[in-house]
N, C-alpha and C positions, 0 to 999 in steps of 0.2 A: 504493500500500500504506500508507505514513506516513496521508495523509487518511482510509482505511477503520479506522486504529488506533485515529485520532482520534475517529472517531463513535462505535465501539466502545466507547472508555473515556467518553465522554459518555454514553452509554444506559445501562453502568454504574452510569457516576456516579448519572444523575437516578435508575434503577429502586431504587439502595441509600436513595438520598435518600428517593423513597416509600416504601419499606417502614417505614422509621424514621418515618415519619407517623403518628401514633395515632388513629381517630377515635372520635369523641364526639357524642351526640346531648344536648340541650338542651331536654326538655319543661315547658313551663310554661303556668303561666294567673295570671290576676290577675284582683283586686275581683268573686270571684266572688256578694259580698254574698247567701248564703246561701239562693241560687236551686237548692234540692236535687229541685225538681223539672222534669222537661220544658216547656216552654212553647210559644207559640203565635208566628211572626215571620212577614212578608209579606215578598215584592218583586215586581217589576215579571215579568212576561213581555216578553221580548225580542223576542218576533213583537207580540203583541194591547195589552201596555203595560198589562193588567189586572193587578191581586195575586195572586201566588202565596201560598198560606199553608200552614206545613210546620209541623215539631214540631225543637224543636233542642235540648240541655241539658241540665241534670241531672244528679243524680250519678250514676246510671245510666248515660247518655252518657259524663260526664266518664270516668269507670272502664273501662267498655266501652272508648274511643279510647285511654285510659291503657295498656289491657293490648295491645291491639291493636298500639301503635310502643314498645312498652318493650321493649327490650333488655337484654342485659347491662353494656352498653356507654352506656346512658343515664344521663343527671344528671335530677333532679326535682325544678324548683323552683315555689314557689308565692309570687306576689308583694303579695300580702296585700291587706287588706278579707276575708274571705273571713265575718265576721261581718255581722251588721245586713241587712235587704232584706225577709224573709219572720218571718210570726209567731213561728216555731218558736226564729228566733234570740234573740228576744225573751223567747219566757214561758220560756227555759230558760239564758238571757244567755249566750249564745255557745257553753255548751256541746256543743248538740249539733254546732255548726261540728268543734268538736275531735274530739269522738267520730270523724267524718265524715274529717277529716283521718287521724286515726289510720288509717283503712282504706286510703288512700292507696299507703302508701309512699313520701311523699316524702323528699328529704332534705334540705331545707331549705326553711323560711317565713321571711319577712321580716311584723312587726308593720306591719298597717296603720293609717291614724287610726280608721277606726270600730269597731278591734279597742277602740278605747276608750268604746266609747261607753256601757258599763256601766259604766262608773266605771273607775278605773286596780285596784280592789283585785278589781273584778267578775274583769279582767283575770286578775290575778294567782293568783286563786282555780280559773279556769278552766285555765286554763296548765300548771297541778299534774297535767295530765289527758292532758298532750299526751305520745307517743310517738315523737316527730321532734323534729328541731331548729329550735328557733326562734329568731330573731333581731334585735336590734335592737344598735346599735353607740351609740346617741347620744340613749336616753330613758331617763333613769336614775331610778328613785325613793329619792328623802330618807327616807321611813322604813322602810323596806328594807336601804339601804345598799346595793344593787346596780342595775346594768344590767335592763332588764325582759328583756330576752334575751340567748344569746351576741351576743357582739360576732363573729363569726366561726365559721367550720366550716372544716375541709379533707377535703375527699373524694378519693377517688381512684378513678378509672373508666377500665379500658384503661389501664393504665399510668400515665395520667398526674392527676397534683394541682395538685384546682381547692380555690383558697382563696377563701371565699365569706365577703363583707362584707355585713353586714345595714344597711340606712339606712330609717328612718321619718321621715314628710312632715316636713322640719324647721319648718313652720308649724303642727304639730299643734294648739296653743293658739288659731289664728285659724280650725279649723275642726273644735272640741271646742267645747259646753258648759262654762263655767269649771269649776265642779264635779265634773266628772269627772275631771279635770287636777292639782287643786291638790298632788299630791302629786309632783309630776313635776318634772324639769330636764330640758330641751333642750341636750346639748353640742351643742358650736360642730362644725360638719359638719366643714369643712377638716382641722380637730387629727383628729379620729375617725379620718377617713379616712387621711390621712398617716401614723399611728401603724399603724392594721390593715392598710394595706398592706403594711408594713415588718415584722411580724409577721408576715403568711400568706410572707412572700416568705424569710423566715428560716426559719422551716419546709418550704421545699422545693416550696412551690406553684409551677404549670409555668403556670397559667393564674388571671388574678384576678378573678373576676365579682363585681362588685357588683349583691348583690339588693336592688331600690330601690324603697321604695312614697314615689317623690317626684313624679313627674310627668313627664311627658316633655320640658319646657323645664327643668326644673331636673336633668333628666339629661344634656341636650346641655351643660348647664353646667360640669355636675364632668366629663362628657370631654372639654371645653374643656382644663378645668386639670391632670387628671388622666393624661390622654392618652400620656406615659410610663409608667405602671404599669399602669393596668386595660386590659384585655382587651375586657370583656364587661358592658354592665349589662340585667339582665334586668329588666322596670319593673313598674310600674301607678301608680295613684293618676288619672292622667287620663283612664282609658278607649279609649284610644290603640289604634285597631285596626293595627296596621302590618303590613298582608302581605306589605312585604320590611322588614327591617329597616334603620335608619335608621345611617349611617357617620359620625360625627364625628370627627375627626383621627384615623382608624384604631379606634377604640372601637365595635364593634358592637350597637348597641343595639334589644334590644326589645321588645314589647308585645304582649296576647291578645284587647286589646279590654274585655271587661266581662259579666258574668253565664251564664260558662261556654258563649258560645255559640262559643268558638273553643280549639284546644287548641294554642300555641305551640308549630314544630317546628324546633330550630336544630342543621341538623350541621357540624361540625366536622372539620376536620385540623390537630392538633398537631404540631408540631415540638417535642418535648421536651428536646432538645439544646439551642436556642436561645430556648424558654420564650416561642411564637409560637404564634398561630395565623395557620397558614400557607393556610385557604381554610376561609369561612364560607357555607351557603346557607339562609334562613330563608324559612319561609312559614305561613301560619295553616290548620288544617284546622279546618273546620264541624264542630262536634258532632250533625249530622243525627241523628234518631232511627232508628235502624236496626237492625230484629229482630236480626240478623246478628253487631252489637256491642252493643248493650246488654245489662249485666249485671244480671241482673233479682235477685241475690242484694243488689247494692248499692243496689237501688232497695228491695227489700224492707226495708231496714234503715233506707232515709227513710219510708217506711209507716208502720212502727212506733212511728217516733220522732212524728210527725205523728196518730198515728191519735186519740189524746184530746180532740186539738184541731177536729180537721177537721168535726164536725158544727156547729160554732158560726160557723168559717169559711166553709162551701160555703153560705150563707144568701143566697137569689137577694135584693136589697133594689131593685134597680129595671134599666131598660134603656137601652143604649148606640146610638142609631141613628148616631152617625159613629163614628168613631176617635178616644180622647184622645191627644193627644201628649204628651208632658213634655218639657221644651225646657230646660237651664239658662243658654243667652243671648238666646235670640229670645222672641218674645210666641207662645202657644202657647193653646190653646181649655181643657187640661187646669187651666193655670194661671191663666187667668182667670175659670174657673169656683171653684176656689177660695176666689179671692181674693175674688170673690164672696160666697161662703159665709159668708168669716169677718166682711165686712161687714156682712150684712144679721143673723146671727146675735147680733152682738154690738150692734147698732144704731150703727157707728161710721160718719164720714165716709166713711173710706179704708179696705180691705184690703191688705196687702203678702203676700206666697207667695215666699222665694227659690227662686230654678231650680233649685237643686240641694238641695233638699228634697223634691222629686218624682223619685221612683225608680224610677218604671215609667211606659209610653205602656200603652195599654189600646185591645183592639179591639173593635171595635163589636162589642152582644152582652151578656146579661145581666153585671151589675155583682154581684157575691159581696162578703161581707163582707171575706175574704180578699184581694181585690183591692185593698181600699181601706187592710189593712194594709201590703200592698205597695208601695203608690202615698205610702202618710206612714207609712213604717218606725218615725221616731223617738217618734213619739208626743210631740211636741212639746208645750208648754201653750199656747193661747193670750193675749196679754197685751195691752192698751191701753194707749197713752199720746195725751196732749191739750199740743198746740204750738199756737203762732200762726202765722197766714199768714204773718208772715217768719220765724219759723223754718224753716217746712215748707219754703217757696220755697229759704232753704240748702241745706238738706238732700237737696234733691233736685239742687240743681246740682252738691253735691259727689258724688255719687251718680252724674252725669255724667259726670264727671272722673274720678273713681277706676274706673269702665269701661272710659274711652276710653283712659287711659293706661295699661290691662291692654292694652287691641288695639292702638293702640302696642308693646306689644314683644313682638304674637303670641303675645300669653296669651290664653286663656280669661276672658271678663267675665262675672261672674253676674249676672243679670238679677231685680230687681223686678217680681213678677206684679203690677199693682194694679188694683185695681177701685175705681171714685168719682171718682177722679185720672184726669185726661186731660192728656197737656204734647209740647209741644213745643219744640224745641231746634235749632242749629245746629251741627254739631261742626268745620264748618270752623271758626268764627268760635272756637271752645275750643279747636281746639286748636293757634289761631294766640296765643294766651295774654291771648284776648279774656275780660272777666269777663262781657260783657253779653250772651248767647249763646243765653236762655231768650227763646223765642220768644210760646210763650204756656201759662197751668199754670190750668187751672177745675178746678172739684170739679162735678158735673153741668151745669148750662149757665152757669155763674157763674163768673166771673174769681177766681181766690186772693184772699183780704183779707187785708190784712197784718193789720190788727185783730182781725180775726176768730180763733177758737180754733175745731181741729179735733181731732176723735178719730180714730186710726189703731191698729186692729187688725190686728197680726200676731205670729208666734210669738217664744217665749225665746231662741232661739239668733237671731236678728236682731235682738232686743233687747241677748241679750248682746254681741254683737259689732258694734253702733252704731256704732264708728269704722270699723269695715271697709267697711259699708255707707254711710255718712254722711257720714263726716268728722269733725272738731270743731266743735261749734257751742256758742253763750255763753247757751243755756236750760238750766236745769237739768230733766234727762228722769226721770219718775216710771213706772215701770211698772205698771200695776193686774193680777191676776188677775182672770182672767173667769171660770173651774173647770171650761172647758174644755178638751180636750186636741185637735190638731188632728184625728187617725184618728176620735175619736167624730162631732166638729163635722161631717166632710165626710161619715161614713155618715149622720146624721140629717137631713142635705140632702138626700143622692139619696133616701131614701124617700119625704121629701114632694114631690121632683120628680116622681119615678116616671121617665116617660120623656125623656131628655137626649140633645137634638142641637146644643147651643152650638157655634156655630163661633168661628174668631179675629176680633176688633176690631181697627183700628188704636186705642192710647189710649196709643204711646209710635213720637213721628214724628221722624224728623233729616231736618229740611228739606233740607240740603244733600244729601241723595241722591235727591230727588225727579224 
């Protein structure tokens, strides 16, 4: 009898323990860079190994699977980028992102870096528009005198309160145009966060999500250090598809991937008594196009917002007989073509393309004008400059270095597309902290001259940000305008190509993986 009293009060126990459980659902997405409409993605068939190709996206989608898992009982966050990708975000500088947002319902955005990309006042001017809370905790502007967002929200769903810290890429300035920026301070992440923690927690928050457009190595960072207070960082910035979510000392973290073709689904059971979450299960659902869910009233209202544009866009200008890729660390057919372009356009030695200036793969299949805004969002200027063979030879070994020792600590390496430029390298011998590691660097079938003076055409944002890509080096670098901009330069190539099957070259070798 004693023993059956005992199980007794134990099933008790646990059943009172569950009811007192709260749960909570977690919908998000991130860097949805202003993909408002359906698109076109392949993969493999698992019997024949051919491409499947389907329709996934969109804000049609997004809204559709939005209404679809929303509850009462749900949180809705958006992990920002959600500007810059497609024209519309362009000829109208984010606005119509917001408009788009507005219909939403979410209840909280964290500012992404390319919410900057119209300027910090384009910003600010657009913002005036938004309906939701947005946020950034540690990009403040000087002539404002304020935060560009809140520093925080607290919501409360089912009971319990989630106090939501906003964090924008704290390297914004190293992957901004200077220009757009100057008005801006970057607080020091650690203070931010320490402070807003201790403020959402003084208000009564049960649970802490940090909304982070940081990346996903510099979110495993702050739940390194963090790891005692935050809960939950819900991400983007690195495109991180994580269909379970990733656990660092207890910190649940995660990610939707990139251009709405996934919709983040994180549920939850709170412990409100003890301000835990006491079981988390995350997994990503496909925004598949589907009659069934798509809300064709929110697709109607990217129609409309697109329809001025769209005859100047849908302009068949040539054909695709392979697939471009877009790649921002490997050598890629899309990037070398390029890099190409800008070469022979400009009459210069060398072409550079960074990886992650290319924002779309594209599949074989007429090429539209729209495509090719897609593919060079920024609308970049073209710019030349003219080095000696030993400079360029620098330049390119620190160029080396500053890669390898991203992949050294399981970062992401942006890669130089180039065309003209053929090198090879050793990175065992770099990165045993050998200097003599450049195996061999010609410009078409000729060895680099250190005497020699070259021209290298590539865009302003790798001009401006020369130490990132380069290093320091003891030439003084002159930038020329060329009065082009990247988007025109690449459309006026495919037309005179007309039909384009470029595949990939090796013209960047690391001997030691041979």
């Amino acid at each position: 009898m004693r023993i059956i009293l005992i199980l007794l009060t134990a099933i008790f126990a646990f059943n009172t323990y569950a009811q007192d459980l709260k749960e909570v659902t977690i919908l998000h997405w991130n860097d949805f860079h202003a993909r408002n409409q359906p698109y076109k993605v392949s993969k493999k068939d698992s019997v024949t190994g051919e491409p499947v190709y389907y329709w996934v996206g969109g804000v049609g989608s997004m809204t559709g699977y939005l209404n679809k898992y929303r509850t009462p009982n749900s949180l809705v966050l958006n992990a920002g980028d959600d500007f810059q990708g497609t024209p519309i975000s362009n000829f109208t500088r984010g606005k119509s992102q917001i408009e788009i947002m507005n219909s939403y319902n979410i209840d909280a955005f964290v500012l992404g870096n390319h919410e900057f990309d119209y300027s910090q006042y384009s910003l600010d001017s657009a913002l005036g528009l938004a309906k939701f809370d947005y946020l950034s905790s540690n990009v403040y502007m000087r002539s404002q005198n304020k935060l560009m967002g809140k520093p925080y929200v607290i919501k409360e769903i089912n009971g319990v309160k989630f106090g939501i810290i906003g964090l924008t890429l704290p390297d914004l300035f190293e992957t901004s145009l200077p220009a757009n920026v100057t008005d801006l301070v970057m607080l020091n992440v650690d203070s931010v966060l320490t402070f807003n923690i201790n403020e959402v927690k003084s208000k009564g928050a049960d649970v802490v999500v940090l909304l982070s457009h940081s990346g996903l190595d510099e979110d495993k960072k702050i739940a390194e250090k963090f790891h005692a207070d935050l809960d939950i960082i819900v991400g983007g910035h690195s495109h991180s598809t994580l269909f379970k979510p990733v656990r660092k000392n207890g910190v649940v973290i995660v990610q939707a991937g990139s251009y709405g073709r996934n919709l983040g689904k994180l549920d939850l059971k709170i412990d409100t008594q003890k301000d835990t979450v006491a079981d988390s299960y995350g997994a990503l659902i496909e925004t598949v196009l589907d009659s069934a869910i798509y809300d064709k009233n929110a697709a109607a209202k990217v129609d409309n917002l697109i329809a001025e544009y769209l005859p100047q866009l849908s302009v068949n200008i040539g054909k695709l007989e392979v697939d471009w890729r877009a790649s921002y660390s490997d050598e890629s057919n899309l990037g070398q073509f390029e890099a190409d372009a800008f070469r022979m356009k400009t009459g210069a030695d060398i072409g550079f393309v960074n990886g992650g200036g290319l924002r779309k793969s594209l599949l074989k299949g007429d090429i539209l004008v729209g495509d090719i805004w897609e593919i060079n969002p920024f609308g970049n200027e073209i710019q030349t400059i003219t080095v000696s063979g030993k400079t360029l030879k620098q330049m390119m070994k620190n160029n080396i270095k500053i890669r390898l020792e991203k992949i050294s600590k399981g970062e992401g390496a942006e890669l130089l597309h180039n065309s003209g430029l053929t090198y090879s390298y050793d990175s065992k011998k770099a990165n045993e902290g050998s200097d003599d590691f450049i195996v061999s660097m010609n410009i078409g079938s000729a060895e680099v001259n250190d005497d020699a003076m070259y021209t290298i055409a590539t865009n302003n944002y790798v001009l401006s940000q020369f130490k990132k890509f380069f290093g320091e080096i003891s030439e003084p670098i002159t930038p020329k305008d060329t009065g082009w901009n990247d988007r025109d330069l690449i459309i006026e190539v495919v037309k005179e190509t007309g039909v384009i099957n470029n595949t990939v070259e090796k013209r960047v070798v690391d001997v030691s993986k041979q």
